[in-house]
C-alpha positions in Angstrom: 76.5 56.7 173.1 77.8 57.4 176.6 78.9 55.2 179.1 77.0 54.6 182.3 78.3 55.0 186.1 78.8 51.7 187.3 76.7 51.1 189.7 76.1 47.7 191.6 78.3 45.0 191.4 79.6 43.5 188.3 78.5 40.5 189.5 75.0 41.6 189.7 75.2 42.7 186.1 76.3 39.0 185.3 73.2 37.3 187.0 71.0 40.0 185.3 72.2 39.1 181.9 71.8 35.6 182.8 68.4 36.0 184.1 67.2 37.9 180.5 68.5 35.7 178.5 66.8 32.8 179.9 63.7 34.3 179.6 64.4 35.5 176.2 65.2 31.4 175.1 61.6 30.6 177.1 60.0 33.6 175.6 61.3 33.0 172.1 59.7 35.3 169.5 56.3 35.2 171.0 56.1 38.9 172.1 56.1 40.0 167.9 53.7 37.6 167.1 51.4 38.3 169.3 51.9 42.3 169.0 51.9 41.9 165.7 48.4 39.8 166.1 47.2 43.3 167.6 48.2 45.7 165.5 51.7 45.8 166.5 53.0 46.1 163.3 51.3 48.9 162.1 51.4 52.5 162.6 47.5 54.1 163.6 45.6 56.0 161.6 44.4 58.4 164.4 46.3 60.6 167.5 49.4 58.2 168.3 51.4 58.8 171.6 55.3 57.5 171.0 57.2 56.8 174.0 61.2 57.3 173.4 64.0 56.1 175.7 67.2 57.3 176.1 69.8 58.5 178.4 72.3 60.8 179.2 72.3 64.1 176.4 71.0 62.9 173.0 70.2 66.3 172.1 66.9 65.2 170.7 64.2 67.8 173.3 64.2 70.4 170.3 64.1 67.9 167.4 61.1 65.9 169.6 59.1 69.8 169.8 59.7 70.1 165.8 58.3 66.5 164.9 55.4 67.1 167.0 54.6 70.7 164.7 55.2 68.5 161.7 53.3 65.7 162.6 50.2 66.9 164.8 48.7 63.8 165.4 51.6 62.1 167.3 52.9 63.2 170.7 56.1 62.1 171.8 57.2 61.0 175.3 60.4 61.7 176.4 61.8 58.5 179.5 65.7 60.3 179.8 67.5 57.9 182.0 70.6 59.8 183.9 73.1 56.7 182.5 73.4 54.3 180.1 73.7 51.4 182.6 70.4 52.2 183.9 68.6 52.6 181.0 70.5 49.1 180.3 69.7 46.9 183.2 65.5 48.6 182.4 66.0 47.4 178.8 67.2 43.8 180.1 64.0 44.0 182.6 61.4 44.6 180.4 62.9 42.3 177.7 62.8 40.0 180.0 59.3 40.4 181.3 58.1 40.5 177.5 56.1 44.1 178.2 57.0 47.5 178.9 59.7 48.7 176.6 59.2 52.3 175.1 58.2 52.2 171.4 61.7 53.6 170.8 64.6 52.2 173.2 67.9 54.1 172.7 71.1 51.7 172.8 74.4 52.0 173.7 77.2 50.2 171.3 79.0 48.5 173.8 75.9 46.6 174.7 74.4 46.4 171.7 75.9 42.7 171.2 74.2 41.6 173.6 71.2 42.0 172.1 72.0 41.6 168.4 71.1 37.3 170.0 67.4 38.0 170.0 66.6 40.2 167.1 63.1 38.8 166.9 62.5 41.4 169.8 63.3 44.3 167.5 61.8 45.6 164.2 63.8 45.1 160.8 65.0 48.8 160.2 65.8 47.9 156.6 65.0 50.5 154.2 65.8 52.2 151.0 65.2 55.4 152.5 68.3 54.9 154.8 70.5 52.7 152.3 74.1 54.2 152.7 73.0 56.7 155.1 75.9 55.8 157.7 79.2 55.0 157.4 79.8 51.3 156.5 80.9 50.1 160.3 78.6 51.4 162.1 76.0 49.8 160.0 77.8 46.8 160.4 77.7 47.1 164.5 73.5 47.1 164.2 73.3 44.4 161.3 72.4 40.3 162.7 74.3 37.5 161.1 71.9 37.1 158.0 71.3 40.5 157.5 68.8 42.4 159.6 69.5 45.8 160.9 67.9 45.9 164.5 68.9 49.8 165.0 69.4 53.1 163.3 72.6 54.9 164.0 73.0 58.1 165.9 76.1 59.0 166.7 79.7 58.3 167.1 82.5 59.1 169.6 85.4 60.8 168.0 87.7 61.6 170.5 89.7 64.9 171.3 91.7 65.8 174.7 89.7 68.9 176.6 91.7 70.9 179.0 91.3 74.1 181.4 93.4 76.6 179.5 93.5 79.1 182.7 94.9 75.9 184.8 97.9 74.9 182.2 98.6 78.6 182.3 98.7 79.3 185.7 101.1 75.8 186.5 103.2 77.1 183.5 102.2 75.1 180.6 101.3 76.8 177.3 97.3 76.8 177.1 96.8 77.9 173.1 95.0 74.8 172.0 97.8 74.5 168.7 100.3 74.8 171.7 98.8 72.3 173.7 98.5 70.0 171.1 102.2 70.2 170.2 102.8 69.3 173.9 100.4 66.5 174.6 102.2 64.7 172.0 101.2 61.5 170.0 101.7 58.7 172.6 100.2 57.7 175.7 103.4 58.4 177.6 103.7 61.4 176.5 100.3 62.5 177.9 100.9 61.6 181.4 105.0 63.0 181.3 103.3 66.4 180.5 101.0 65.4 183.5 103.5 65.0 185.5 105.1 68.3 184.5 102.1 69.6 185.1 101.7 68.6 188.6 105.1 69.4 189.4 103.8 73.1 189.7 99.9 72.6 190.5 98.2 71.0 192.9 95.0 70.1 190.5 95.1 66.4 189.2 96.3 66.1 185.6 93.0 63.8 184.9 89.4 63.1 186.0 90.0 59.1 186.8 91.9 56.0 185.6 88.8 54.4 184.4 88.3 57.0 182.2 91.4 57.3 180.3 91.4 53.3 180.2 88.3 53.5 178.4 90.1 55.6 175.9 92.4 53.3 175.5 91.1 50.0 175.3 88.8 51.3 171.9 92.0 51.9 170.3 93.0 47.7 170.9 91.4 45.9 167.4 90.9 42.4 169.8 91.0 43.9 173.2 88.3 41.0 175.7 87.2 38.3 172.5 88.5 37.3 169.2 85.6 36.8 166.5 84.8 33.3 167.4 83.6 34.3 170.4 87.1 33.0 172.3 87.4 35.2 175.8 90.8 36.6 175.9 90.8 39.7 178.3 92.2 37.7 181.3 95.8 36.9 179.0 95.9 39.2 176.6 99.3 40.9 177.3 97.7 44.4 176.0 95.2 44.8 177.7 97.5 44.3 181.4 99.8 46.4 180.0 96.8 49.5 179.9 95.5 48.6 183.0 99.2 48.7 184.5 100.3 52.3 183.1 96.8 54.0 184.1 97.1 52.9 187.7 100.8 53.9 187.5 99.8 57.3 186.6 97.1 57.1 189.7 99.7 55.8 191.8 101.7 58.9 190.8 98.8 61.5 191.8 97.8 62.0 188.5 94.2 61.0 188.5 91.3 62.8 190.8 90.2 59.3 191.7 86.8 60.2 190.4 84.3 57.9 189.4 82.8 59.4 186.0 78.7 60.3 186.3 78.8 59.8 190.0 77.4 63.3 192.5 81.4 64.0 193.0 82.6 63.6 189.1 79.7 66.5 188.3 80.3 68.9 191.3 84.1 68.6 189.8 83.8 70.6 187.2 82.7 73.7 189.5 85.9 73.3 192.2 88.8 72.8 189.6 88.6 69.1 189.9 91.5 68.1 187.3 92.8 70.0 184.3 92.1 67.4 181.4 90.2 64.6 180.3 89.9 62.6 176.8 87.4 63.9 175.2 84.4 62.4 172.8 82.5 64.3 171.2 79.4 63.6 173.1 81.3 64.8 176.0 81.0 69.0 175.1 77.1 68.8 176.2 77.8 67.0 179.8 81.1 69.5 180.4 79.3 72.3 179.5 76.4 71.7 181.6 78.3 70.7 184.6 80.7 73.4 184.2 77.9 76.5 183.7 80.3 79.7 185.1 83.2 78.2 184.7 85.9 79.8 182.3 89.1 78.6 180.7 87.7 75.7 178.6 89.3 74.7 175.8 89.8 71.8 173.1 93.0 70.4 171.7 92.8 68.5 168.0 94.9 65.8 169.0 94.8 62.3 170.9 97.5 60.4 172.5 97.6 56.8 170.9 96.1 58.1 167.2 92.8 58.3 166.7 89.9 57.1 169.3 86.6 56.4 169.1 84.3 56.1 172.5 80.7 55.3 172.1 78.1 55.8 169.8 74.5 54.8 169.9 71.5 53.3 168.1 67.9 54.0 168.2 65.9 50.4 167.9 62.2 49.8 167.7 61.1 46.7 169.9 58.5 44.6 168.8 56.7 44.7 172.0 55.2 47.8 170.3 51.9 48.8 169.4 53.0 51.3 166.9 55.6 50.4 165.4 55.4 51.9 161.8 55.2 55.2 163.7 57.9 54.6 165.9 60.4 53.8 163.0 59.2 56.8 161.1 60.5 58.6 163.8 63.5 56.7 164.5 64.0 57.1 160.8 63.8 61.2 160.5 66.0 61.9 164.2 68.6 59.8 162.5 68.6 61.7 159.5 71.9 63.4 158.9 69.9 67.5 159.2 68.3 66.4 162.6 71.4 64.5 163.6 73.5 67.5 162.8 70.9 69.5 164.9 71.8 67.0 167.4 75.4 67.7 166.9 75.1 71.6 167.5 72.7 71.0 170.3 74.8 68.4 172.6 78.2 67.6 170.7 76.9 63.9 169.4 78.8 64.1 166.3 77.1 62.2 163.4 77.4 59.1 161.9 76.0 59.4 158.7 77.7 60.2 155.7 76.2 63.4 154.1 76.1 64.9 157.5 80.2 64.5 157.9 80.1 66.6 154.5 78.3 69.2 155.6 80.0 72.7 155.5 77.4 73.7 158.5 79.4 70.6 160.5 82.5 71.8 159.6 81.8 75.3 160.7 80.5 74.1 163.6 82.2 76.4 166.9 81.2 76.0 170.4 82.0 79.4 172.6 82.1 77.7 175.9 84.8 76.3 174.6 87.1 79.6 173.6 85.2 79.5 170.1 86.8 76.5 169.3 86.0 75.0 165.9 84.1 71.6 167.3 83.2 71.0 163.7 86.0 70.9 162.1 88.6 69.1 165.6 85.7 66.0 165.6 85.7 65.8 161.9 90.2 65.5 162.0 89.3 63.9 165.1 86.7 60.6 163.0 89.3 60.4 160.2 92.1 59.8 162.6 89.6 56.6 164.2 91.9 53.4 162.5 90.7 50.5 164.9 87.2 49.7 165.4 87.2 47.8 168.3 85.3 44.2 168.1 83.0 44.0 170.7 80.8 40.5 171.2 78.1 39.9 173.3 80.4 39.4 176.3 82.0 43.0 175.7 79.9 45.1 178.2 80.4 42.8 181.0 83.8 42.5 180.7 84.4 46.3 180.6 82.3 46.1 183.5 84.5 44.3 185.9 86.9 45.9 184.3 86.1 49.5 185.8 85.3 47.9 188.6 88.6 46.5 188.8 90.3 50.3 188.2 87.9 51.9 190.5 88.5 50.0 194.1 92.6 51.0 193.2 91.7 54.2 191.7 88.5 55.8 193.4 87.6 53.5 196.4 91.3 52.7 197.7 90.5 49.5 198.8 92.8 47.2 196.9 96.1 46.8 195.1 96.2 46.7 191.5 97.6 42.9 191.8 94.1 41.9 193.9 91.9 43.8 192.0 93.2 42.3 188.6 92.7 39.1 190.9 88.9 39.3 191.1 89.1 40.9 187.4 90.0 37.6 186.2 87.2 35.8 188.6 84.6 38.0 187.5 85.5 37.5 184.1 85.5 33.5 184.3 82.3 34.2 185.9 80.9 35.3 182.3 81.1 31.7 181.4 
């Protein structure tokens, strides 16, 4: 759905992964069969209490209440990790350990590979209640080799450019979100030229943090870290140097705020003028809004440099570690729904996946007045049919992000190399993936 602050080292994250899957190979599928020789397979006939992971804003609180005054006999409890990284390194944990996963374990898409190489740890979602519910790839991104879908989509990450409409104003920039549209452009260089003009009469940063706007950037590359055979490519591929170049150029410029995204300085941002704009997924509207309660002069423009863009997405999976399974995908099953995920939508700004919801007229209509009344439903929808490039991600995908950040962040944040070294120990940390 969201991606996590990056916290520890990338090489910790590396001997992590290592760790769970060697206990995985030990462990082999003995976790489901012996759940399932307890009763792990089926729901219960009596009071059931479903635990449900997640992180960051799912919008699901409300939706949980309402299944609870349909359903009386099951109470839901909620585990809400602050970031995605965390509530990945607990999933890897408890994998690992073969006990102690919630009955519902929200997962992010970029590390969702990694798991997709045990899928005797999760439940077979398969249904005919949910055939053709989402749209075709994001099925596709939960679904093993030989056909077993190991998670139920939530949402996807279409993205949009959000800017402070007082802030253009006041450094002389037109702030009408048609206007601003028009003069973001349609490439990447024209984003950061009206940056620097910008900045040529303000002295807010044009945008939040390198890392940021390279994660926009990279999910519009088809083949951007591994090729389908599995064939690690990030170190030489000539397009991904060339992104990690031209954001850095812009920090080097005095375009970024140097801020690390989910960390205590990113949030208390959005409450001193921090920067003016940042790319924008869907998902994003919920966090901006909550960070930035009292603030005025937010706004959305229906437009993204590079095309189309998705960032993130998420899936809901049910591991077989679980006593109550049958429940636990009957709930997975109706929050993923497209009325609850719409629900969702209005609630946080994670804008569907499935079909029938991207149809709906009460999507469409959708406004947000935080953000000057603009028409979320309709920008997000422009916003997912402008998406062209679905980015391949493998199991190696998350950890080579990983070191990537890390890379952006000690130029961009943390000031403590040059973009030559820290490509430098990119490429070591990335040989160190095996």
């Amino acid at each position: 759905m969201r991606p996590g602050s990056r916290r520890g080292t990338t090489y910790g994250r590396i001997a992590a992964l290592t760790m769970t899957a060697a206990l995985l190979a030990a462990c082999g599928g003995e976790s489901a069969d012996t759940d399932a020789g307890s009763g792990g397979e089926g729901g219960s006939d009596g009071p059931v209490t479903l635990t449900v992971a997640t992180f960051n804003e799912f919008g699901y609180e409300e939706l949980f209440t309402e299944y609870m005054e349909l359903n009386p006999d099951v109470t839901i409890e909620h585990k809400k990790a602050a970031t995605a990284n965390e509530a990945r390194d607990n999933l890897n944990t408890r994998l690992a350990a073969g006990s102690g996963l919630s009955d519902i374990e929200a997962v992010e898409v970029d590390w969702l590979p990694e798991l997709l190489q045990y899928p005797d740890q999760f439940m077979d979602l398969s249904s005919d209640s949910v055939e053709g519910r989402w749209v075709d790839w994001k099925v596709q991104q939960a679904t093993t080799t030989d056909g077993k879908l190991i998670g139920y989509g939530t949402d996807i990450g279409p993205e949009a450019i959000c800017y402070r409409a007082d802030l253009f104003e006041a450094a002389g920039l037109p702030s009408d979100r048609e206007e601003v549209a028009a003069a973001l452009g349609s490439t990447w260089d024209d984003y950061f030229a009206l940056g620097e003009e910008f900045m040529a009469n303000s002295d807010v940063p044009w945008m939040e943090s390198a890392g940021a706007t390279y994660n926009a950037m990279v999910n519009q590359l088809e083949f951007p870290y591994e090729q389908e055979d599995g064939t690690v490519i990030a170190t030489e591929n000539p397009e991904v140097r060339a992104l990690y170049d031209q954001v850095l150029a812009a920090s080097a410029n005095g375009l970024s705020a140097g801020l690390s995204q989910w960390s205590d300085d990113w949030t208390s941002s959005f409450q001193r003028d921090g920067f003016a704009t940042m790319v924008c997924p869907s998902w994003m509207l919920g966090v901006i809004e909550g960070n930035a309660a009292g603030v005025e002069g937010w706004d959305i423009a229906n437009t993204f440099p590079g095309g189309g863009g998705n960032w993130g997405g998420s899936f809901l999976t049910v591991p077989t570690q679980g006593e109550n399974q049958e429940a636990a995908k009957e709930l997975a099953d109706w929050l993923t729904a497209p009325e609850q995920q719409i629900k969702a939508f209005q609630s946080k700004g994670t804008f569907p996946s499935q079909v029938e919801a991207l149809e709906s007229e009460e999507l469409l209509g959708d406004t947000r007045e935080f953000f000057n009344n603009a028409p979320t439903g309709e920008i997000f929808s422009e916003r997912a049919q402008a998406v062209e490039v679905v980015t391949f991600k493998g199991p190696k995908y998350s950890g080579i992000n990983d070191a990537m950040q890390q890379a952006i962040s000690r130029v961009d944040v943390d000031g403590t190399d040059t973009p030559e070294s820290s490509w430098e120990k990119f490429v070591s940390a990335v040989e160190a993936l095996g």
